[in-house]
C-alpha positions in Angstrom: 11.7 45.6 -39.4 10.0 48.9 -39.7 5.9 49.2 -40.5 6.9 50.0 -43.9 8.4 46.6 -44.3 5.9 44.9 -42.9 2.8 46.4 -44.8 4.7 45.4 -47.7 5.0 41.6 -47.0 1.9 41.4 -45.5 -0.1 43.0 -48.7 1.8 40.3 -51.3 1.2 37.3 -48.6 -2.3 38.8 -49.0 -2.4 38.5 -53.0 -1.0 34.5 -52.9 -4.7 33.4 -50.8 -5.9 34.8 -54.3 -4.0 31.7 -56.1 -6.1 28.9 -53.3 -9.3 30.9 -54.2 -8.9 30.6 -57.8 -8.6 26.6 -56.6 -11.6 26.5 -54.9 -13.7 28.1 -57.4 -12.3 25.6 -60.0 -12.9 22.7 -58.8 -16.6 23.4 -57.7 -17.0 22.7 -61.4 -15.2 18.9 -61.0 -17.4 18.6 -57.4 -21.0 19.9 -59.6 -20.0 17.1 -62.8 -19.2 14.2 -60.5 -22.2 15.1 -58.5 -20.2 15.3 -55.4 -22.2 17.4 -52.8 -20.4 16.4 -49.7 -17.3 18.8 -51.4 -19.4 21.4 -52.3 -19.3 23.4 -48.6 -15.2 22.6 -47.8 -14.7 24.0 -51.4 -16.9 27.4 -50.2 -15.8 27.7 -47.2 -11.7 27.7 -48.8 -13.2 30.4 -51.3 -14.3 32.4 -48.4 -11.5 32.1 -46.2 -9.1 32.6 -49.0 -11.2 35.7 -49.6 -10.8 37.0 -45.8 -7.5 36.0 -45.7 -6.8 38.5 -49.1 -9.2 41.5 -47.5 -7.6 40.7 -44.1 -3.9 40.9 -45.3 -3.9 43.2 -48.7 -6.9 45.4 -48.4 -5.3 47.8 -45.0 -2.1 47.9 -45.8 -2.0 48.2 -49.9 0.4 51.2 -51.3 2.9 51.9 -53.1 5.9 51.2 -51.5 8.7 49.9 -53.7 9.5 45.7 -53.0 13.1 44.7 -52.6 14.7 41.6 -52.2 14.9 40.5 -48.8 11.0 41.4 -48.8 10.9 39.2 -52.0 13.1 36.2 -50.0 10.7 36.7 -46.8 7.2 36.5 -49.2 8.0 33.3 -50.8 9.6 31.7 -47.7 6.1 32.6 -46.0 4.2 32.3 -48.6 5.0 28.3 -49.3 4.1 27.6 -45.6 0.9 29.5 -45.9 -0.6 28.4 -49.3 -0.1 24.8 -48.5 -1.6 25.0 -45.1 -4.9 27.0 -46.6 -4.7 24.0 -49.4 -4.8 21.8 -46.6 -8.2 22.6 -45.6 -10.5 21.3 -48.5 -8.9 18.1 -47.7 -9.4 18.2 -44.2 -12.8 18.8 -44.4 -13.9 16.9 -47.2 -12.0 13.6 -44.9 -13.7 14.6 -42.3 -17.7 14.4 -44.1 -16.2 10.8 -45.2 -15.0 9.9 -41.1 -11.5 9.8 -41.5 -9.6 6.5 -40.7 -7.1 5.4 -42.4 -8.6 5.6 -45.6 -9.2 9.2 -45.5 -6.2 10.1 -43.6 -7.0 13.9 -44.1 -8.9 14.1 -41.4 -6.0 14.5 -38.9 -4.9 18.1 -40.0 -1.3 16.9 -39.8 -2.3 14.4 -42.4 -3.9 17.3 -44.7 -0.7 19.6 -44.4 1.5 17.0 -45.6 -0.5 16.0 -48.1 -1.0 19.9 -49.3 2.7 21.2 -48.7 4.0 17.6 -50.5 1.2 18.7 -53.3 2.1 22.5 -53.8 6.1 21.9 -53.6 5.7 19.1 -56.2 7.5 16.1 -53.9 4.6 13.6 -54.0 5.4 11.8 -50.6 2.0 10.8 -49.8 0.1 10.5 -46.5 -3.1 8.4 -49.0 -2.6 4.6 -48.7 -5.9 4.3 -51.1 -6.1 7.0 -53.6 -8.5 5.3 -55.6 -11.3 5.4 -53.5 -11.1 9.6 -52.9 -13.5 11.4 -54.4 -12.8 12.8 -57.4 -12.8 16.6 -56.0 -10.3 15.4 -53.9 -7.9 13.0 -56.5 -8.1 16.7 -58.8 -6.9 18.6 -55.6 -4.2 17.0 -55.2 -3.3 16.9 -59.2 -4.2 20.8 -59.2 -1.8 21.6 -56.5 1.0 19.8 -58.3 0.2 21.6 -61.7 0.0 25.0 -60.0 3.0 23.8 -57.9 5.4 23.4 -60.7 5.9 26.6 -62.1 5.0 28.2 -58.5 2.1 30.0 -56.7 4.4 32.7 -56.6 4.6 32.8 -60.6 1.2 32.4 -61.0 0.5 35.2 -58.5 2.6 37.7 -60.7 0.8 36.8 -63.9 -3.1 37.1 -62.6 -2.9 40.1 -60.0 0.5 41.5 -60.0 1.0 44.8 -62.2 3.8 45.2 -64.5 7.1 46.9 -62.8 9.8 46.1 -60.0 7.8 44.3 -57.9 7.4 41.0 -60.5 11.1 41.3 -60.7 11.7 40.8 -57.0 8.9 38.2 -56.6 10.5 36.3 -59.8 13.9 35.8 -58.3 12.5 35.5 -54.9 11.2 32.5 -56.1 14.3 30.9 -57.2 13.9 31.8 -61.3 16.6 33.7 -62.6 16.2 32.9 -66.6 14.3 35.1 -68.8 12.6 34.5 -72.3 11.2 38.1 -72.9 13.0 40.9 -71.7 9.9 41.5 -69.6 9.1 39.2 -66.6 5.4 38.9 -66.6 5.9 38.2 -70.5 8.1 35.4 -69.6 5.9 34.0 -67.3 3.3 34.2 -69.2 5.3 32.3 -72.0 6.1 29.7 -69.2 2.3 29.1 -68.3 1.4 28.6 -71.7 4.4 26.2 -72.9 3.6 24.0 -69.5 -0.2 24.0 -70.4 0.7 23.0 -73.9 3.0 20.1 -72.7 0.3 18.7 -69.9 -2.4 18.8 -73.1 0.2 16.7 -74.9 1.2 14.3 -72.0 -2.8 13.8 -71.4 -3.4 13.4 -74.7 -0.6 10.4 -74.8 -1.5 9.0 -71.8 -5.1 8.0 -73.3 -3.6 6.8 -76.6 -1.9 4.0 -74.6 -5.1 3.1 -73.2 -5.4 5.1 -69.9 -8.8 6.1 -68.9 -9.4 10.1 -69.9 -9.7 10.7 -66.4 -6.8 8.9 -65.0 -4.8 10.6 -67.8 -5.4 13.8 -66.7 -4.5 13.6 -63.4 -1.3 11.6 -64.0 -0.4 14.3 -66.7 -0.8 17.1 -64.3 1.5 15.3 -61.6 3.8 13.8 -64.7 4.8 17.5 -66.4 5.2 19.7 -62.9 7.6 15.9 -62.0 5.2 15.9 -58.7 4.1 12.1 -58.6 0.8 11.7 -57.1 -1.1 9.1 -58.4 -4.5 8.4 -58.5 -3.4 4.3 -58.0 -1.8 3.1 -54.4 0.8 1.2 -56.7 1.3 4.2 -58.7 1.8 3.8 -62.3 2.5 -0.1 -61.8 -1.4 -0.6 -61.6 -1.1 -0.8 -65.4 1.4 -3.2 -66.0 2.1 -1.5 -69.1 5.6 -0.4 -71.2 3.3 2.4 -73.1 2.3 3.9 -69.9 6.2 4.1 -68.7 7.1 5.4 -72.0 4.8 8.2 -72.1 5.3 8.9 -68.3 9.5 9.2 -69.0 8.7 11.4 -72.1 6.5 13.8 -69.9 9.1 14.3 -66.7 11.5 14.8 -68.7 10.1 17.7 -70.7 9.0 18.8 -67.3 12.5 18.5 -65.9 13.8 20.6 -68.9 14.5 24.3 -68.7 11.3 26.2 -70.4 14.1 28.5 -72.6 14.9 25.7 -73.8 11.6 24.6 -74.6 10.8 27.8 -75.9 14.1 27.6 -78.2 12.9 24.5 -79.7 9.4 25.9 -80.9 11.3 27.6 -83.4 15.2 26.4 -83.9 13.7 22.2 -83.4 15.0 19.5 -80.9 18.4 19.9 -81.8 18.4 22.3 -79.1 18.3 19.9 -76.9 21.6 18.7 -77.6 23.3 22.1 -78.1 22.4 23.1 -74.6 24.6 22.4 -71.8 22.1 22.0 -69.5 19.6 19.7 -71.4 22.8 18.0 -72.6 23.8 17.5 -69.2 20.4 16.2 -68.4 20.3 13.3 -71.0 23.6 12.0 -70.3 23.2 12.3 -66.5 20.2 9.9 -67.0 21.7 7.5 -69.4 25.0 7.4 -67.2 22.6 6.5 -63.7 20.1 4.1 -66.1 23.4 2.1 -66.7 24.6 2.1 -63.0 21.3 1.1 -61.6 20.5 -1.4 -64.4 23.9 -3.4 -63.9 22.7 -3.4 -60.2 19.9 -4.7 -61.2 21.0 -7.6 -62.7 21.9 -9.8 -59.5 18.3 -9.8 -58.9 16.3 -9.9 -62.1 16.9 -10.8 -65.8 18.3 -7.8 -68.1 14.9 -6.7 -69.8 13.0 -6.2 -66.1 16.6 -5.0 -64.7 17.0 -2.5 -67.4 13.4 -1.5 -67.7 12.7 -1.2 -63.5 16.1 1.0 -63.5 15.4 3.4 -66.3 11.6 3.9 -65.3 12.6 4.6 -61.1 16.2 6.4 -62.0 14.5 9.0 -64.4 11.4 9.5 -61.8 14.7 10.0 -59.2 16.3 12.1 -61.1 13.6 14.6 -63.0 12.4 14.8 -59.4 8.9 13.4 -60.1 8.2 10.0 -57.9 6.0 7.3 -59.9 7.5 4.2 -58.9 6.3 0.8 -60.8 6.9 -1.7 -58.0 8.3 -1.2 -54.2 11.5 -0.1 -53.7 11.7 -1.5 -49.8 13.4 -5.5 -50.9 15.9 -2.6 -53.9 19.3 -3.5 -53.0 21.1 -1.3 -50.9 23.3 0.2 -53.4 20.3 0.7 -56.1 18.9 2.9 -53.4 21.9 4.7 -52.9 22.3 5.2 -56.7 18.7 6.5 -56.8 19.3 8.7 -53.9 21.9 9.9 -55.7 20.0 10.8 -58.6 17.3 13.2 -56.2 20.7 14.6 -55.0 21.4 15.7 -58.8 18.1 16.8 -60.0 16.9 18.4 -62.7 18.1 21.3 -65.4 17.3 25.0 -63.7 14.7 26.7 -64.9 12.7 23.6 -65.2 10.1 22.1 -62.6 12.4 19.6 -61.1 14.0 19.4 -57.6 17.5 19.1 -56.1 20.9 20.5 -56.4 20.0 21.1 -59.9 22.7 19.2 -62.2 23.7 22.4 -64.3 25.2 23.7 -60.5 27.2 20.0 -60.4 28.4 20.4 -63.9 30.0 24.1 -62.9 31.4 22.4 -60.4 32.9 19.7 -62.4 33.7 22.0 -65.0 35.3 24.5 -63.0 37.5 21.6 -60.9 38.8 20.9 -64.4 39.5 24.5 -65.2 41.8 24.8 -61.7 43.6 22.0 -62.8 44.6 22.8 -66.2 45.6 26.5 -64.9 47.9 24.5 -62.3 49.8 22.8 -65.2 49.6 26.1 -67.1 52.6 28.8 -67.1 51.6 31.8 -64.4 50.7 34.0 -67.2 48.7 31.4 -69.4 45.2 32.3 -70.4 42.9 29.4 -69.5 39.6 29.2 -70.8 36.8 27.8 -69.1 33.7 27.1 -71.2 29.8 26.1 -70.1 28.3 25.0 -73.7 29.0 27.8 -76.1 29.8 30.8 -73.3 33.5 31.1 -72.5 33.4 32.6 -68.8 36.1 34.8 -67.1 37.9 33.9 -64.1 35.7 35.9 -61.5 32.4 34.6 -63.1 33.8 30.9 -63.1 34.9 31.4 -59.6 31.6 32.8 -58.3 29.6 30.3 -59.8 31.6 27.6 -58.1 31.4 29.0 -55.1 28.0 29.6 -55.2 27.4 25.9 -56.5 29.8 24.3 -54.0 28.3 26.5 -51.2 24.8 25.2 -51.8 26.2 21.3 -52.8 27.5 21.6 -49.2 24.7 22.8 -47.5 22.3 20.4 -49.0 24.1 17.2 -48.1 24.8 18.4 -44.5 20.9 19.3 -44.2 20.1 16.0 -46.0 22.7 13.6 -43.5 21.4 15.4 -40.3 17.6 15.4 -41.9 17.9 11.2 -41.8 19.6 10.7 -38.7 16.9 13.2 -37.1 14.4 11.0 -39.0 16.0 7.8 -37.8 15.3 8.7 -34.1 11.7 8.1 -34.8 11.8 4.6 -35.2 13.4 1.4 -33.6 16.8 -0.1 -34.9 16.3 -2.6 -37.4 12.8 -1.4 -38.4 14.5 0.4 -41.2 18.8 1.1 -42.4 20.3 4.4 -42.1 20.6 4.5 -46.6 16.4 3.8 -46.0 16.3 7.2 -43.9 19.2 9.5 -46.7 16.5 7.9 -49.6 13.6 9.4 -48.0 15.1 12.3 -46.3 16.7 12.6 -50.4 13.4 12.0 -51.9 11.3 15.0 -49.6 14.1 17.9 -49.7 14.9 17.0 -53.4 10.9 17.4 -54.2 10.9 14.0 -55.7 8.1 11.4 -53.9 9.5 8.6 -53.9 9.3 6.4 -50.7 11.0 2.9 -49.0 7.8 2.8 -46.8 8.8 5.3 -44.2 6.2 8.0 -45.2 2.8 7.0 -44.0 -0.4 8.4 -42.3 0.7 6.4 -39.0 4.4 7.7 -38.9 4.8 10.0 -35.8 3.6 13.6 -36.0 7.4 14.9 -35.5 8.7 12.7 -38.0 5.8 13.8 -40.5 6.4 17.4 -39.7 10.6 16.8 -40.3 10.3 15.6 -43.6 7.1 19.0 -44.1 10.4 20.9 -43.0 12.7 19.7 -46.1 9.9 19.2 -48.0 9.8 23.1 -47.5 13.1 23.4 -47.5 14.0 21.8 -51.0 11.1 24.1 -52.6 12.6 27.5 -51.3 16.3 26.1 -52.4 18.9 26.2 -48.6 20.8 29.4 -50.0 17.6 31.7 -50.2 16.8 30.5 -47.3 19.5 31.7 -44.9 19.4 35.2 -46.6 15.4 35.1 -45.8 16.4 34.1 -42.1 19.2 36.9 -42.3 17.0 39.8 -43.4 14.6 38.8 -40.6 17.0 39.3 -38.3 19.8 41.5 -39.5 17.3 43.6 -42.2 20.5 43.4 -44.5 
């Protein structure tokens, strides 16, 4: 890696501590209206540092050089490691004014990071046992690094301090987004950030028309849109006993877990969008298909209304990526956990702010399977066409995309089966079963949150730091990921 290369990472690494600034100065406002002094100096003191870190890292080495890919792929794979960790530090501060224990777990830095990184990558695996009794700087920290989490520091980054030009192109993919609403990039983020602010003011807004407290409601709708999952409850959204509260909490992940073109599509053409794209289509039938499984499941254990109600409620949050749960999922039925882990496997539509494989990638797959099985019944010379919603694709394009899709499919599940028996080291046989270990393993590289009980504030630092790693690892996608570890090493 020549100087060049590296002045040019280093001066956009530089420009992201701009995103955890814009954090702290924020939420000195929530710190000053709850009267909250004791946040007031962790809060500066991020501002500053976030400040030093910028002048440190942008101010030497800014220029003109043009950005390419790998430094694009290198950026963001940095980038989520450092943002989280400087997120980390309000937390570990404020924990440590309060005395730490294990009701402010934060102030083991270890503790903190988790929390931050599970924040900013949306999962929601949480280190807090008592949410509740945080301060309210620190319940809005965690909520803000979901919301800022869910379309991407990265995103965000382009649309405050990032100039028009190549360089929001590269940072764009870099980030894993490939669809465009504009033909411009920061015009299309842009769009993004405003159709995500408009559906958090409309989830909030619903939230306190069921009877949730304003305050609750924000938070839960800033961790409900982005499908994070941190709650401001240690029984999640179960504290409210209430089918209103599930309702409007389905309604928001969803949205959240559908692709913002298509969001953008229905301002003008209506919800029948929803159905006419593959993806969103794909999405809906995917979660009726698992509400059915799990519900059936259910039914050995509880009568049909709780069975069907528990499995839609958990198998959406699985899905969508988001983590509220409504009641333990330890004494869930083996196969009702594998079924859920399946869902996080699946995931969400691309171009949304959900996790996993993504299920548009499993569809090509399907799709495509199909397609080489039609040609083999076909005459040598027959002309078979393979169609994703309303595109008809061409032979090389169908075979990329499956080979892309299958590549990633591949890689994820042999990441995820080594992730839980790695995990499963940790712990003493019989403590907890080897589908316990794929759920969680499932639920931190998918981004989701939810948990059998294995995440907690007193689970071994290498075990904590294991799940940071998929945690990490789901966020940056695996694919984009070995070409950032490639251009490190091979500069290709």
């Amino acid at each position: 890696m020549s100087f060049s290369d590296l002045r040019i990472i280093l001066r956009h690494l530089g420009l992201l501590f701009l995103v955890v600034a814009f954090m702290a100065a924020a939420s000195f406002f929530v710190a000053l209206y709850f009267h909250e002094g004791i946040a007031l100096r962790p809060l500066g003191l991020t501002l500053l540092v976030a400040l030093a870190l910028w002048a440190v890292f942008y101010w030497p080495f800014r220029g003109k050089e043009e950005l390419q890919l790998w430094h694009g792929l290198i950026i963001a794979g940095i980038g989520w490691l450092l943002v989280p960790a400087l997120g980390a530090l309000p937390l570990f501060l404020i924990a440590r004014g309060l005395g730490g224990g294990i009701v402010f777990p934060y102030a083991d830095f270890t503790n903190a990071f988790f929390e931050s990184i599970s924040g900013f990558t949306t999962t929601g695996l949480t280190m807090a046992l008592r949410p509740d009794l945080f301060p309210k700087t620190v319940q809005w920290w965690r909520s803000l690094s979901q919301w800022i989490g869910g379309v991407g520091v990265i995103t965000l980054m382009i649309a405050i301090v990032v100039g028009p030009g190549s360089s929001a192109v590269v940072l764009y993919y870099a980030e894993g987004r490939t669809e465009k609403i504009h033909p411009s990039v920061r015009s299309t983020i842009r769009t993004i950030w405003g159709i995500y602010a408009l559906l958090t003011a409309i989830s909030a807004l619903a939230f306190i028309t069921v009877g949730m407290p304003p305050w609750e409601a924000l938070n839960h709708a800033m961790c409900a849109v982005p499908t994070g999952g941190f709650t401001v409850w240690p029984d999640s959204l179960g504290h409210y006993h209430s089918l209103g509260v599930e309702i409007v909490a389905i309604l928001s992940v969803v949205a959240g877990a559908t692709s913002f073109v298509v969001h953008y599509q229905m301002l003008s053409e209506g919800p029948r969008v929803l159905w006419r794209d593959f993806r969103s289509r794909s999405l809906l039938l995917g979660l009726l298909f698992g509400i059915g499984l799990t519900g059936l499941n259910l039914l050995r254990f509880w009568p049909a209304g709780q069975a069907f109600r528990t499995a839609a409620f958990h198998y959406v949050s699985a899905m969508t990526g988001t983590g509220f749960q409504t009641g333990g999922l330890s004494r869930w039925p083996e196969t009702g956990k594998l079924l859920l882990t399946l869902g996080m496997v699946i995931g969400a539509a691309t171009g949304s702010t959900g996790g996993g494989v993504k299920v548009t990638r499993l569809v090509v797959i399907v799709r495509g399977i199909g397609w080489q099985i039609r040609k083999l019944f076909s005459p040598p010379d027959a002309l078979v066409p393979c169609r994703l919603g309303t595109e008809f694709y061409s032979p090389e394009k169908i075979y990329r995309q499956m080979s892309e899709a299958g590549a990633l499919f591949f890689l994820w599940m042999c990441f995820l089966v080594a992730g839980a028996f790695v995990l499963a080291q940790f712990y003493p046989p019989g403590q907890f079963t080897f589908v316990d270990f794929l759920f969680e393993v499932a639920s931190g590289q998918g981004n989701v949150g939810l948990s059998v009980g294995i995440t907690h504030p007193q689970m071994p630092t290498l075990a904590k730091l294991l799940l940071a790693f998929h945690l990490w690892l789901g966020r940056l996608e695996i694919i984009p990921l070995l070409i950032l570890l490639r251009a490190v090493f091979r500069r290709s």
